[in-house]
Backbone as ProteinMPNN parsed JSONL, in Angstrom:
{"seq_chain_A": "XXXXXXXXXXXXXXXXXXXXXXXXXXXXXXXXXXXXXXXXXXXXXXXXXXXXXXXXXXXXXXXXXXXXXXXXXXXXXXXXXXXXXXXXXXXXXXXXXXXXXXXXXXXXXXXXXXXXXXXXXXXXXXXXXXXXXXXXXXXXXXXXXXXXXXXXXXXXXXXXXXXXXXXXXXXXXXXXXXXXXXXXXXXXXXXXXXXXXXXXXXXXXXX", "coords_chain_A": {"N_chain_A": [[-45.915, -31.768, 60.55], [-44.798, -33.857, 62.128], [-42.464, -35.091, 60.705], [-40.15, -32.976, 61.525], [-40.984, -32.156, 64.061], [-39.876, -34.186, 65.271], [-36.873, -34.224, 63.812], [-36.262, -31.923, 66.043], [-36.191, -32.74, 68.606], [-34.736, -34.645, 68.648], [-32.322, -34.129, 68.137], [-31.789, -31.848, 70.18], [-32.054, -33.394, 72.273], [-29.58, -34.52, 71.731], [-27.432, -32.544, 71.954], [-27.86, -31.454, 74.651], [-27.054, -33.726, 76.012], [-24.246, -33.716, 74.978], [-23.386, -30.956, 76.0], [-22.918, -31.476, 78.375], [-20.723, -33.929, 78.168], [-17.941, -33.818, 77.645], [-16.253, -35.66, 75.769], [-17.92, -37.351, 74.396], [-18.879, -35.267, 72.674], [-16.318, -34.84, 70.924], [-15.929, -37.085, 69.817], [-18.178, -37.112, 68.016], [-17.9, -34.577, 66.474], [-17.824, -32.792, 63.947], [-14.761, -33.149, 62.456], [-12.361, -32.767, 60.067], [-9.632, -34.033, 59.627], [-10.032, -36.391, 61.283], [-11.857, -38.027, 60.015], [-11.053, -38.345, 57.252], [-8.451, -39.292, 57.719], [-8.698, -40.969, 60.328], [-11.11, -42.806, 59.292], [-13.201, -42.493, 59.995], [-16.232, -41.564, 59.254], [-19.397, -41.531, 59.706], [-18.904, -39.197, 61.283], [-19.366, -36.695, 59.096], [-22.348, -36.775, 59.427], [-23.237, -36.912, 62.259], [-22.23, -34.381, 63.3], [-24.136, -32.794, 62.895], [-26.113, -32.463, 65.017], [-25.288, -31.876, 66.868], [-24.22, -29.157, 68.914], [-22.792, -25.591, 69.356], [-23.688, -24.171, 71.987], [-26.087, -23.171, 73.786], [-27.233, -20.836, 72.81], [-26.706, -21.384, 69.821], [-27.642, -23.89, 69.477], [-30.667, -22.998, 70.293], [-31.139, -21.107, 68.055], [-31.17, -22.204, 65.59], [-32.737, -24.484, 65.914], [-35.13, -22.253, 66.414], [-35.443, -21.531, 63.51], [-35.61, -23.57, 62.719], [-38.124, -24.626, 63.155], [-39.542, -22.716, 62.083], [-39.337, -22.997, 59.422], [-39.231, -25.538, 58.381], [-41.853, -26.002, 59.08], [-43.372, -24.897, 57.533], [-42.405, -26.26, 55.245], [-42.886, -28.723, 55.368], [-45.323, -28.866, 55.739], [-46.944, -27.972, 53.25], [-45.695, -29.767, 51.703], [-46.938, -32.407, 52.633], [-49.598, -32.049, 52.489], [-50.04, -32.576, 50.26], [-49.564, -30.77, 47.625], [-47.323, -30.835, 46.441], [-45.291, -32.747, 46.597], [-47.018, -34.788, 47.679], [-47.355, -38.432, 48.478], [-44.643, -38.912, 48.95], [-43.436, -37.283, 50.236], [-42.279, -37.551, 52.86], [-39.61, -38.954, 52.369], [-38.505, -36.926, 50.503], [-38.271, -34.872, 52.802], [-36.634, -35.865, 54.764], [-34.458, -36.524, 52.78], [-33.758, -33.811, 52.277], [-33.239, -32.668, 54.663], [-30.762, -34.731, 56.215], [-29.592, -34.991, 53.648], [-28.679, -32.498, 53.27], [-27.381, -31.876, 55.369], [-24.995, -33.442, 55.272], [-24.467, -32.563, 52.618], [-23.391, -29.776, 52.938], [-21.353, -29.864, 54.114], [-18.939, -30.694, 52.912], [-17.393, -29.342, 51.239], [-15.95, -28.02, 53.401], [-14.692, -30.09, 54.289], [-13.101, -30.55, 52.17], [-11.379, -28.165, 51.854], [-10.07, -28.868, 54.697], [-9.174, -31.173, 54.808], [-6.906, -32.139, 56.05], [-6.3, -30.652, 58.122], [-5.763, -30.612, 61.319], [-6.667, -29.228, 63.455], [-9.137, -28.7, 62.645], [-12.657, -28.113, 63.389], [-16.278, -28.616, 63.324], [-19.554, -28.053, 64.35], [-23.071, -28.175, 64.324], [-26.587, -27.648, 63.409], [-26.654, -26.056, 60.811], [-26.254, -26.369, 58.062], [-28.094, -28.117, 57.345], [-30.155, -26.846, 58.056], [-30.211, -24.525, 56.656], [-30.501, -26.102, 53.963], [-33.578, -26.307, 54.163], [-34.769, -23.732, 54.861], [-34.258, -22.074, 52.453], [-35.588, -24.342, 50.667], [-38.171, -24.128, 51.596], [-38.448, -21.372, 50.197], [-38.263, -22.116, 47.91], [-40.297, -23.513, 47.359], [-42.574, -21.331, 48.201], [-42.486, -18.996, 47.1], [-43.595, -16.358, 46.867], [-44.362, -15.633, 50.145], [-43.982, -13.891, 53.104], [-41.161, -12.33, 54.909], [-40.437, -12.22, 58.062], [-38.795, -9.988, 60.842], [-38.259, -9.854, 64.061], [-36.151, -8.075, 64.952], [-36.778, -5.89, 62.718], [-38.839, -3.903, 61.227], [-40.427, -4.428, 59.38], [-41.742, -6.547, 56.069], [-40.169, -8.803, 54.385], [-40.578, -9.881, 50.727], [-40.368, -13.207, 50.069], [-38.838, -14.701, 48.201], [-37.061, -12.485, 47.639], [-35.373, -12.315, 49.873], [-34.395, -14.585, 49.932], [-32.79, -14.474, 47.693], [-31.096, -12.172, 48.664], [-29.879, -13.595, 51.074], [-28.282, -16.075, 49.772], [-26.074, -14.142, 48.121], [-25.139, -12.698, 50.319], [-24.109, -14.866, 52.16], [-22.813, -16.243, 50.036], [-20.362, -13.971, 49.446], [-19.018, -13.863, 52.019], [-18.305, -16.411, 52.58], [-16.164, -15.941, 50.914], [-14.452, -14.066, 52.064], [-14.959, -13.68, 54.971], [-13.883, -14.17, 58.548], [-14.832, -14.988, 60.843], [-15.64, -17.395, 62.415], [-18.243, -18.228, 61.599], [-19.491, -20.77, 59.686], [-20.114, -19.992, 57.015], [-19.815, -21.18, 55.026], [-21.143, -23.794, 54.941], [-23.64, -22.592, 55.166], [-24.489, -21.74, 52.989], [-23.766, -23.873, 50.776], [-25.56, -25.309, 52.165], [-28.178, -24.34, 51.211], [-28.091, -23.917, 48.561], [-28.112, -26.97, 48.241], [-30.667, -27.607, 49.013], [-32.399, -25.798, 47.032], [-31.567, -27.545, 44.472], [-32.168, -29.849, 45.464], [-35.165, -29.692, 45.819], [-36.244, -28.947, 43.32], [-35.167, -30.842, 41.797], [-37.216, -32.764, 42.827], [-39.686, -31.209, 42.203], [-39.61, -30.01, 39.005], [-41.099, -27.49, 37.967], [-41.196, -26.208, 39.883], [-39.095, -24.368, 39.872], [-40.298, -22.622, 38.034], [-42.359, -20.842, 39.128], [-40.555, -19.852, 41.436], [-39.498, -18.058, 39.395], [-41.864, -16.8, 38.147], [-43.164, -14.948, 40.389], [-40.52, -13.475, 41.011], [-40.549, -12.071, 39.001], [-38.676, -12.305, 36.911], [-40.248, -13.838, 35.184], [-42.953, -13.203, 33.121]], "CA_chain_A": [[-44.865, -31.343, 61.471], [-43.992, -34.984, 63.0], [-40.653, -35.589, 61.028], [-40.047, -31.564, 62.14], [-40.824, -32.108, 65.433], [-38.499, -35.607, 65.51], [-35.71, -33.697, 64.394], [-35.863, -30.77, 66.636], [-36.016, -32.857, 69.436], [-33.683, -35.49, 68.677], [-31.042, -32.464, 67.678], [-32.184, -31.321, 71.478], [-31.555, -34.144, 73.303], [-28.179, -35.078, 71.725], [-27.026, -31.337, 71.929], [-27.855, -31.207, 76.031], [-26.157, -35.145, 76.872], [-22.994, -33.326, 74.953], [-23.341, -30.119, 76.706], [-22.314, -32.106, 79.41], [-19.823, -35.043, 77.415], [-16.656, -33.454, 76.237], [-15.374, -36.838, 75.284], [-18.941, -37.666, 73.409], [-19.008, -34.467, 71.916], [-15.152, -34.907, 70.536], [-16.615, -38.449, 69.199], [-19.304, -36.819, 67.562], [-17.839, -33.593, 66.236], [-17.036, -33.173, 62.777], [-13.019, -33.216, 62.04], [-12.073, -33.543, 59.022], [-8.84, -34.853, 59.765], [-9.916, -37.767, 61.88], [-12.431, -38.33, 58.559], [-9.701, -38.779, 56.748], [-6.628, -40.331, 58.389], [-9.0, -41.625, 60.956], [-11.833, -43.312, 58.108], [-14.224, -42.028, 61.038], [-16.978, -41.136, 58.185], [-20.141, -41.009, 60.516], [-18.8, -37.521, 61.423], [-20.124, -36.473, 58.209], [-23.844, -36.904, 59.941], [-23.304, -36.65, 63.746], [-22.162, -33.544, 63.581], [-25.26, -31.82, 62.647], [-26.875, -32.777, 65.85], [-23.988, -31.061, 68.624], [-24.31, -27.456, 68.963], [-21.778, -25.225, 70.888], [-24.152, -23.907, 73.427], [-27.673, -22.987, 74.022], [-27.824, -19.978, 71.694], [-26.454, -21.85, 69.013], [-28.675, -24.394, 69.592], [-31.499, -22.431, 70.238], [-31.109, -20.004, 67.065], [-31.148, -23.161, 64.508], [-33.882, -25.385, 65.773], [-36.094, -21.972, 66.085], [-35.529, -21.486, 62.142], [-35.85, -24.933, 61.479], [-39.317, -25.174, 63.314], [-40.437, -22.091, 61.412], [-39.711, -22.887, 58.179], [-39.584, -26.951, 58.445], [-43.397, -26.113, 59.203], [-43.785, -24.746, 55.859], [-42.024, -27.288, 54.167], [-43.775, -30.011, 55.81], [-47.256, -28.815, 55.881], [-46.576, -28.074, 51.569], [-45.434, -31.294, 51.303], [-47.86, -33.26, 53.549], [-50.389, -31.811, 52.212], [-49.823, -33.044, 48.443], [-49.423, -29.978, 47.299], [-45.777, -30.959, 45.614], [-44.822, -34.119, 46.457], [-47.705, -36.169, 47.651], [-46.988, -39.425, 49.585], [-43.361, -38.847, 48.615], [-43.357, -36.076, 51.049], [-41.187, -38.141, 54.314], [-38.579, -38.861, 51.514], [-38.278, -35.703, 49.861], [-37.544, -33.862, 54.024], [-35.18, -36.558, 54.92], [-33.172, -36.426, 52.139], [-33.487, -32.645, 52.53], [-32.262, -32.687, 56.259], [-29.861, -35.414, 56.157], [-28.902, -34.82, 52.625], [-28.316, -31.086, 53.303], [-25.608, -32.099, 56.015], [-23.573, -34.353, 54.441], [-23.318, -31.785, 50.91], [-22.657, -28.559, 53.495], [-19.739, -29.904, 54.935], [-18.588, -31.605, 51.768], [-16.451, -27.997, 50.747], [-15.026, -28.006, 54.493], [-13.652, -31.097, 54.733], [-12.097, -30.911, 51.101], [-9.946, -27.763, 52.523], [-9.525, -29.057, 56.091], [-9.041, -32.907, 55.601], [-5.447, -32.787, 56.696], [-6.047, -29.782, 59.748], [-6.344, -31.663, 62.607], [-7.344, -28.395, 64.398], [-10.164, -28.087, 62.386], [-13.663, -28.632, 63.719], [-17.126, -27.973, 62.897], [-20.711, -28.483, 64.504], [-24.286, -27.444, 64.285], [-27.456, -27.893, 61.988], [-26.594, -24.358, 60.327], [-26.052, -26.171, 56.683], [-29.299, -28.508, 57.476], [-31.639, -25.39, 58.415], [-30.4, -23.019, 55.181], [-31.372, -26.343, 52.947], [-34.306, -26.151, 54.419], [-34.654, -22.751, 54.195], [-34.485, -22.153, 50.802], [-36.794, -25.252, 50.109], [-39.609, -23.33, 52.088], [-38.759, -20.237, 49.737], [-39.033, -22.435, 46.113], [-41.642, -23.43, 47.465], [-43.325, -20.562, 48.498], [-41.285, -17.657, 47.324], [-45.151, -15.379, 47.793], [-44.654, -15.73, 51.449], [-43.226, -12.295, 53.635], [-40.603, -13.185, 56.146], [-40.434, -10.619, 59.11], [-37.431, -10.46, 61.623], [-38.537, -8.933, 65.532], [-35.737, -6.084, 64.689], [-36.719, -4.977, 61.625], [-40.193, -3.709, 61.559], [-40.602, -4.416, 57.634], [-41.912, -7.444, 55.792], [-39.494, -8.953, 53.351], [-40.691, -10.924, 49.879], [-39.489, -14.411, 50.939], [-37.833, -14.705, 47.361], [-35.961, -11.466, 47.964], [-34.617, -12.728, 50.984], [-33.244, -15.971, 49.569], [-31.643, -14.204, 46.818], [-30.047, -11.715, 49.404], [-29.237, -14.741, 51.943], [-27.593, -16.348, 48.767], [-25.353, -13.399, 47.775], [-24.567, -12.829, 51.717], [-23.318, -15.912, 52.881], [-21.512, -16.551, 49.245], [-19.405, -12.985, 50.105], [-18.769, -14.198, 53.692], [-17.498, -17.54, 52.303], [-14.647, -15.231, 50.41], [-13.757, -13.115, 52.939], [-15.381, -14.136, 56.496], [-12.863, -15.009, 59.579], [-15.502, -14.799, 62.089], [-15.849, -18.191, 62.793], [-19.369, -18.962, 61.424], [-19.79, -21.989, 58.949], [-20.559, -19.755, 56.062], [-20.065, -22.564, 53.625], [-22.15, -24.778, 55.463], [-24.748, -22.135, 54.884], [-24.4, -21.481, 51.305], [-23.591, -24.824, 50.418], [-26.787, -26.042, 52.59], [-28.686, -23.726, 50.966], [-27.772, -24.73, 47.498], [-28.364, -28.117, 48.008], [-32.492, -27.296, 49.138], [-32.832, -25.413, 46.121], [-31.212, -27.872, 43.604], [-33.133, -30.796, 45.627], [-36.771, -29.424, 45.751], [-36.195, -28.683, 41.486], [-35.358, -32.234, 40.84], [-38.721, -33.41, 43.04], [-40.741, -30.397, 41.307], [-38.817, -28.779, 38.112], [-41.967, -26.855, 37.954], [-41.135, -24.858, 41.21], [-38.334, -22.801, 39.166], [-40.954, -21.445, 36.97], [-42.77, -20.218, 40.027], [-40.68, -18.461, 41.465], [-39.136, -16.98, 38.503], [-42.833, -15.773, 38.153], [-43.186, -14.026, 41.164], [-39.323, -12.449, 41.213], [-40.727, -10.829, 38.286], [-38.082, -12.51, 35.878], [-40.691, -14.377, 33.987], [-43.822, -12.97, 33.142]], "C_chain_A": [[-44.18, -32.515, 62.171], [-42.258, -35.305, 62.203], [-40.046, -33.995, 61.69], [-39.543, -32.014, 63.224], [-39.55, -33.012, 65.997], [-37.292, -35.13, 65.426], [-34.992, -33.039, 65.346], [-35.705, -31.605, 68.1], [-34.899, -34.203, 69.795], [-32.314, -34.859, 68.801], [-31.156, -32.295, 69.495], [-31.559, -32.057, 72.315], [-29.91, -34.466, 73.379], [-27.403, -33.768, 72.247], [-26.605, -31.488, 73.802], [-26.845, -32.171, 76.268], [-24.449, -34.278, 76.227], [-22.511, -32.315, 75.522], [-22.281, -30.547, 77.993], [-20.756, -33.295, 79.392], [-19.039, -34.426, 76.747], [-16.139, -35.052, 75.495], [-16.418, -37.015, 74.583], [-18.693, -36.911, 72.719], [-17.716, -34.764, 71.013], [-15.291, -35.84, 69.857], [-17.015, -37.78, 67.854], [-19.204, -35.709, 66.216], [-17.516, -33.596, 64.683], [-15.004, -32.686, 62.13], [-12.392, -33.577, 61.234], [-10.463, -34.346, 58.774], [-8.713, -36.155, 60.28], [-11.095, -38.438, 60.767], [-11.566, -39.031, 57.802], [-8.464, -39.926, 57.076], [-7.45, -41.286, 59.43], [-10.463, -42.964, 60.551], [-13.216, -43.038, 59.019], [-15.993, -41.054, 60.009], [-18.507, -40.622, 58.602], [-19.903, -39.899, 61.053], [-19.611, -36.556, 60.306], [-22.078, -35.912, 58.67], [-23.902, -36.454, 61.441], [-23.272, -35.001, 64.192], [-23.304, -32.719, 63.481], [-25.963, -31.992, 64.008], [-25.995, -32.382, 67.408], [-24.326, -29.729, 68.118], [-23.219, -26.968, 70.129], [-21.997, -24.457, 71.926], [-25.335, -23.613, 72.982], [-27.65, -22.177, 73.123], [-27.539, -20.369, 70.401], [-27.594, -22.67, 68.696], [-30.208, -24.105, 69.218], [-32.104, -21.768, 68.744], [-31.667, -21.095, 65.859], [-32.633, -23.609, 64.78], [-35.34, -24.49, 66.229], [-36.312, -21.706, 64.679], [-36.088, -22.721, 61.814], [-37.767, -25.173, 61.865], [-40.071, -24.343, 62.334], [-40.253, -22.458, 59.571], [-39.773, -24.751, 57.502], [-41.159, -26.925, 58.384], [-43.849, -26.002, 58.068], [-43.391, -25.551, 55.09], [-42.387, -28.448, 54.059], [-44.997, -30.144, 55.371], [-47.485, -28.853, 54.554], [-46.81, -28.779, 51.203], [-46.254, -32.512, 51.151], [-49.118, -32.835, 52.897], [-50.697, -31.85, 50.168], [-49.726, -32.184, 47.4], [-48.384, -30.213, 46.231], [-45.824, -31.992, 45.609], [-45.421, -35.03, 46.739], [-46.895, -37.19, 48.531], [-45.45, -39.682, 49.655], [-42.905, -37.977, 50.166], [-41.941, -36.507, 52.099], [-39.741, -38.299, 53.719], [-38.063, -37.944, 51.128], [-37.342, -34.839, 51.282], [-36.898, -34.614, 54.193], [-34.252, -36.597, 54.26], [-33.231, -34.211, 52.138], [-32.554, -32.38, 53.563], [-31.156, -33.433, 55.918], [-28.744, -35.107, 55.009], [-28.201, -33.282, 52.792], [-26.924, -30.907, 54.284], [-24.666, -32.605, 55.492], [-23.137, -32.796, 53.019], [-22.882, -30.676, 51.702], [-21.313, -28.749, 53.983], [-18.763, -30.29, 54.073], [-17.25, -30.73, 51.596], [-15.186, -27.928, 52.186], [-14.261, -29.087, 54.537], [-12.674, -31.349, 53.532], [-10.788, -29.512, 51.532], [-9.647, -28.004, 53.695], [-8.9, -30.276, 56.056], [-7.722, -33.061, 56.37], [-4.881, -31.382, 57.601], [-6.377, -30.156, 60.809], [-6.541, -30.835, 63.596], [-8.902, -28.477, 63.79], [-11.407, -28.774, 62.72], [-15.021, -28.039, 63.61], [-18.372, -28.721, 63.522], [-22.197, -28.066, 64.681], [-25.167, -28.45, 63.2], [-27.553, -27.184, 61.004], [-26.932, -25.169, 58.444], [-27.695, -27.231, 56.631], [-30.364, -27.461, 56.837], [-31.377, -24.813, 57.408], [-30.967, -23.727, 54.44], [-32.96, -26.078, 53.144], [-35.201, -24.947, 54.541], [-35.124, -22.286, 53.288], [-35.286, -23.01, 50.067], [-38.078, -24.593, 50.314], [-39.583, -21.699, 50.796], [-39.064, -20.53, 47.869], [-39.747, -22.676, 46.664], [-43.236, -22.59, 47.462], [-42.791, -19.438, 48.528], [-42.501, -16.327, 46.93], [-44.832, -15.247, 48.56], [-43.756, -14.159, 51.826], [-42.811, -13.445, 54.521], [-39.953, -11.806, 56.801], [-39.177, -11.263, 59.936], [-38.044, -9.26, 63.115], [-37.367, -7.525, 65.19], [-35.884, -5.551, 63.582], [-37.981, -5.039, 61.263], [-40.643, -4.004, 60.294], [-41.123, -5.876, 57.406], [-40.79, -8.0, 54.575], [-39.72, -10.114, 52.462], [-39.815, -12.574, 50.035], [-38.349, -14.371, 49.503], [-36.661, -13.461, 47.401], [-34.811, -11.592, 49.022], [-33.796, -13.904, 50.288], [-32.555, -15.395, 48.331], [-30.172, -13.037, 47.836], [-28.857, -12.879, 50.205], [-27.819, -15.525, 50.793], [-26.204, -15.778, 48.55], [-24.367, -12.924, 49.156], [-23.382, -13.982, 52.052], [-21.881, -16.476, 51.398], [-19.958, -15.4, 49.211], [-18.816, -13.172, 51.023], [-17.969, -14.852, 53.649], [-15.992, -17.094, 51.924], [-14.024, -14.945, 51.292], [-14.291, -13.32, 54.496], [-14.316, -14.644, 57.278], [-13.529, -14.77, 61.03], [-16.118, -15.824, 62.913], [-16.906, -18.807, 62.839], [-18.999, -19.917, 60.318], [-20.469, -20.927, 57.674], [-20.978, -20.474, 54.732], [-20.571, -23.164, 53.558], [-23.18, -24.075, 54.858], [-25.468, -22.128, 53.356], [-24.552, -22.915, 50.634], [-25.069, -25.789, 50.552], [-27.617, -25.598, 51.559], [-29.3, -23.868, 49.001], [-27.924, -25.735, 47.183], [-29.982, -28.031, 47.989], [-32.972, -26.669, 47.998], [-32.456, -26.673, 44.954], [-32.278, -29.46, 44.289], [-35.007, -30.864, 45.183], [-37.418, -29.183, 44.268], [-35.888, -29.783, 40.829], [-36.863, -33.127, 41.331], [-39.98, -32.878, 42.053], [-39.757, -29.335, 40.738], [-39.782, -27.453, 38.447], [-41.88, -25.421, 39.31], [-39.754, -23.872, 41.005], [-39.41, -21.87, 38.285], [-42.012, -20.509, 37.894], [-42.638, -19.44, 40.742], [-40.043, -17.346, 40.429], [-40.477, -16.311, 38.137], [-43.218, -14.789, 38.945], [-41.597, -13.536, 41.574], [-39.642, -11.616, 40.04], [-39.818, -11.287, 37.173], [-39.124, -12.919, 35.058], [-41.873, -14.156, 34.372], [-45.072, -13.564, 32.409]], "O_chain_A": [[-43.118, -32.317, 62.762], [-41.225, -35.614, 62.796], [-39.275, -34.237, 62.619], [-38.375, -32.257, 63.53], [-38.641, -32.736, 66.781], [-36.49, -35.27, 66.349], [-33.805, -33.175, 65.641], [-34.955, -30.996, 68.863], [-34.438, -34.568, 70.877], [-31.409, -35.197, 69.565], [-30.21, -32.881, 70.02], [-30.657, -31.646, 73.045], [-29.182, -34.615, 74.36], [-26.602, -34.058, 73.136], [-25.456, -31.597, 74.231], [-25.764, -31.761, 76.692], [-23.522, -34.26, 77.036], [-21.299, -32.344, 75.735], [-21.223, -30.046, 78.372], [-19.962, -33.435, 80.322], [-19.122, -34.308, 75.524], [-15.542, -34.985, 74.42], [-15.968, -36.795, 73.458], [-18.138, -37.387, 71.728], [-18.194, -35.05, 69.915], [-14.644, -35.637, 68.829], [-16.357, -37.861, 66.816], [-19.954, -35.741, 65.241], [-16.877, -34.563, 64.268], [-14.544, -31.813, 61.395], [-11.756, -34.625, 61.346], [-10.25, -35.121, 57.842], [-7.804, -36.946, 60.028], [-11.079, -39.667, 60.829], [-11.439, -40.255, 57.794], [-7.937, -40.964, 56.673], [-6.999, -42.429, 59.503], [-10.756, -43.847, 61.357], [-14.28, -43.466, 58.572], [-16.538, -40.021, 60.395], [-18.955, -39.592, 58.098], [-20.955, -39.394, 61.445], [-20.431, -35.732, 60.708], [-22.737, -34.956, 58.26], [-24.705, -35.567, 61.731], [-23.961, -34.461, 65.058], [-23.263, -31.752, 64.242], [-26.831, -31.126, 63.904], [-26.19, -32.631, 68.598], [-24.658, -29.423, 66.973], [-22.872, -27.481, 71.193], [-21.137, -24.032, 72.698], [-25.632, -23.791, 71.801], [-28.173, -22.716, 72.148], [-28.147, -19.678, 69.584], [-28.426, -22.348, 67.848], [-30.861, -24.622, 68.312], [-33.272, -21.898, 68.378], [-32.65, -20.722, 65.218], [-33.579, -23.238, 64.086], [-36.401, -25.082, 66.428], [-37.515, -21.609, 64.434], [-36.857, -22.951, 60.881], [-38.546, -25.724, 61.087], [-41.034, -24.823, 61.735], [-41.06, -22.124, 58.704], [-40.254, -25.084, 56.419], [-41.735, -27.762, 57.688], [-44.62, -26.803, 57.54], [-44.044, -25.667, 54.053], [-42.328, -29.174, 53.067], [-45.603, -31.072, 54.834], [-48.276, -29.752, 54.269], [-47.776, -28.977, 50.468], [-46.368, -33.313, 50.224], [-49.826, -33.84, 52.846], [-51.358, -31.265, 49.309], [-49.779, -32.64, 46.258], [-48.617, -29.76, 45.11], [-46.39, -32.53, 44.657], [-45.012, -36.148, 46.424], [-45.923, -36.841, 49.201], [-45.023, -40.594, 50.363], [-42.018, -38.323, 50.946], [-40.86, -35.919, 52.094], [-38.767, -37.894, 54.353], [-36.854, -37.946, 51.363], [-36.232, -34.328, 51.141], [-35.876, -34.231, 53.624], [-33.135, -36.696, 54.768], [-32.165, -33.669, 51.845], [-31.395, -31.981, 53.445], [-30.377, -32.798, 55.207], [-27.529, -34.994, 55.172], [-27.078, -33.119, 52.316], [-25.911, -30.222, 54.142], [-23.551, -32.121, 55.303], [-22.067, -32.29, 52.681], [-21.777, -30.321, 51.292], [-20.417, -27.929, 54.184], [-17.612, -30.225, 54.505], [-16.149, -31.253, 51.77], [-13.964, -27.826, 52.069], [-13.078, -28.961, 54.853], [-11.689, -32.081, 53.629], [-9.579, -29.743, 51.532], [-8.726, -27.267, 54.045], [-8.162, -30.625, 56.977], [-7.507, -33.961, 57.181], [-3.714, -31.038, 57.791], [-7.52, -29.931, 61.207], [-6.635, -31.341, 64.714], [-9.826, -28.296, 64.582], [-11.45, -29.973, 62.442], [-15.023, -26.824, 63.81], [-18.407, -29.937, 63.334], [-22.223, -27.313, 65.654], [-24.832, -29.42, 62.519], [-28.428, -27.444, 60.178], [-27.714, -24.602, 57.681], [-28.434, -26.918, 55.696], [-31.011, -27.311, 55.8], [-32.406, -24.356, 56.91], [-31.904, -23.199, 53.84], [-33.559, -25.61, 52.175], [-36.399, -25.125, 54.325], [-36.324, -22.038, 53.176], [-35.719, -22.665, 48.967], [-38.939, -24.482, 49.441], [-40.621, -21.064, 50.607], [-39.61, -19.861, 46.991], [-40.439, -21.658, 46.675], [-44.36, -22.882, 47.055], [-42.557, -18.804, 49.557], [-41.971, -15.239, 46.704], [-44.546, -14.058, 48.422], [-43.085, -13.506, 51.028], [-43.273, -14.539, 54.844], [-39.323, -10.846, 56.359], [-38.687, -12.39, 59.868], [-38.163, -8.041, 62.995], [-37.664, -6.33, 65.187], [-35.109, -4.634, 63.311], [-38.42, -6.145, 60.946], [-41.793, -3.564, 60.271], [-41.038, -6.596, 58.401], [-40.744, -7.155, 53.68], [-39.354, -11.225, 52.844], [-38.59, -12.69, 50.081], [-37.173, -14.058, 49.686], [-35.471, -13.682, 47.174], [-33.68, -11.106, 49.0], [-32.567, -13.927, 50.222], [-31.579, -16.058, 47.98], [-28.944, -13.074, 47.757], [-27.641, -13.014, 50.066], [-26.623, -15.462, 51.077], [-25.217, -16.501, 48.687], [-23.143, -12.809, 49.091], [-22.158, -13.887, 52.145], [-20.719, -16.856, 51.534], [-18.811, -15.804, 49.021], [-17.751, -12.554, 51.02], [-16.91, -14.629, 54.237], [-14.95, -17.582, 52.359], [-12.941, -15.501, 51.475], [-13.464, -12.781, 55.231], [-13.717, -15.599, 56.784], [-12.944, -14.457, 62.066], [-16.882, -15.573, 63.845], [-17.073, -19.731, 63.636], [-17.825, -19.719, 60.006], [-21.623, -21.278, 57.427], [-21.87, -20.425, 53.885], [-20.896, -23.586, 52.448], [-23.79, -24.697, 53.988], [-26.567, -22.422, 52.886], [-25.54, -23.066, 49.915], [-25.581, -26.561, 49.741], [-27.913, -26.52, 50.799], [-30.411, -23.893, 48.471], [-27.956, -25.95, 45.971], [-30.56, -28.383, 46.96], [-34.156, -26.944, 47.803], [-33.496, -26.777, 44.303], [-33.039, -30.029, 43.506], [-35.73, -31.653, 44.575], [-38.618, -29.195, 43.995], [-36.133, -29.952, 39.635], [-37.491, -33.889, 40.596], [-40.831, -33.514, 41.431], [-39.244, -28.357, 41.283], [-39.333, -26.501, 39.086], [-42.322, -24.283, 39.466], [-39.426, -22.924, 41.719], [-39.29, -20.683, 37.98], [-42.464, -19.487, 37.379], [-43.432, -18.563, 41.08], [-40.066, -16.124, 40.577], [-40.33, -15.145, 37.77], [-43.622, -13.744, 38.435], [-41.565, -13.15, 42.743], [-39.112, -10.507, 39.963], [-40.089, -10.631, 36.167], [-39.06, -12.354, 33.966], [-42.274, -14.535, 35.472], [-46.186, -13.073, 32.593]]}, "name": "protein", "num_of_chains": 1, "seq": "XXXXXXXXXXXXXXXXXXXXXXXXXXXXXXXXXXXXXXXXXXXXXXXXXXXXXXXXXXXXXXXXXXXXXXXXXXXXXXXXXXXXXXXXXXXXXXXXXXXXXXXXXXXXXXXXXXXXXXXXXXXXXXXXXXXXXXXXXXXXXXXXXXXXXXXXXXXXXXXXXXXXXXXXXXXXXXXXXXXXXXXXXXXXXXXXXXXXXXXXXXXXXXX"}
């Protein structure tokens, strides 16, 4: 759980000092026009670490602790990747921001309204890494009294957020999600091919 914990509280701290710093935050934010025209390229990364208020905040870095835990403890525990492990979640995290935003800034680069910030495309790679990994696991939700096959969920989540992406004007980062999400699966299959045939065994495709 220590790179976990490092993120969640690094994410934490920067989040609060901008809470307070419109001019940091505006620095910080991702824009793909000042990317662009402004060669401001560290946006790319910063942004994952501003949130636009406490429940935003909040909502992300409790996903990321719950399923960062699983992806850590997996990991850390040589299960997959062995002493690789610190490599494998950093380029998960890090890597998972930079490719989520990748789609936004190719239709925004030249909207100089447009702005985007959170860990949203982070937390889905991450996500979805915990579910190749461990697509056995149930994943419960406080309103919905049910257990749900973790692989069932990441194929719904999948099909969700790629619908949303079409048609969504509700001002979430759908693409981020999808996109994140996409990247954690296509990462965790070049560390261990072997973890497609796993869960295609337990979705029942391959018997």
């Amino acid at each position: 759980m220590e790179v976990t914990y490092g993120i969640i509280i690094f994410t934490v701290v920067a989040s609060v000092i901008c809470f307070n710093n419109d001019e940091l935050f505006d620095r910080l934010k991702f824009n793909a026009f000042d990317v662009k025209h402004g060669n401001q390229w560290y946006r790319f990364f910063t942004y994952g670490f501003l949130h636009s208020g406490w429940l935003h905040l909040l909502i992300n870095m409790f996903v990321l602790y719950s399923f960062g835990h699983l992806v850590e403890s997996l990991a850390k525990a040589r299960l997959y990747f062995g002493s690789e492990y610190i490599l494998y979640y950093l380029l998960l995290y890090i890597g998972g921001l930079l490719f989520s935003i990748i789609p936004a800034y190719g239709k925004h680069k030249n909207d100089v309204f447009y702005n985007a910030v959170g860990a949203s495309g982070a937390v889905s790679a991450v996500v979805l890494a915990g579910i190749i990994m461990f697509p056995q696991g149930l994943i419960s939700f406080y309103f919905i009294p049910i257990e749900i096959p973790a692989w069932i969920f990441g194929i719904i989540y999948l099909l969700y957020e790629f619908i949303m992406v079409r048609k969504a004007k509700d001002n979430i980062g759908h693409d981020a999600h999808f996109w994140g999400a996409v990247y954690g699966i296509i990462l965790t299959l070049v560390f261990k091919p072997s973890l497609g045939v796993l869960f295609l065994h337990y979705s029942g495709i391959l018997h």
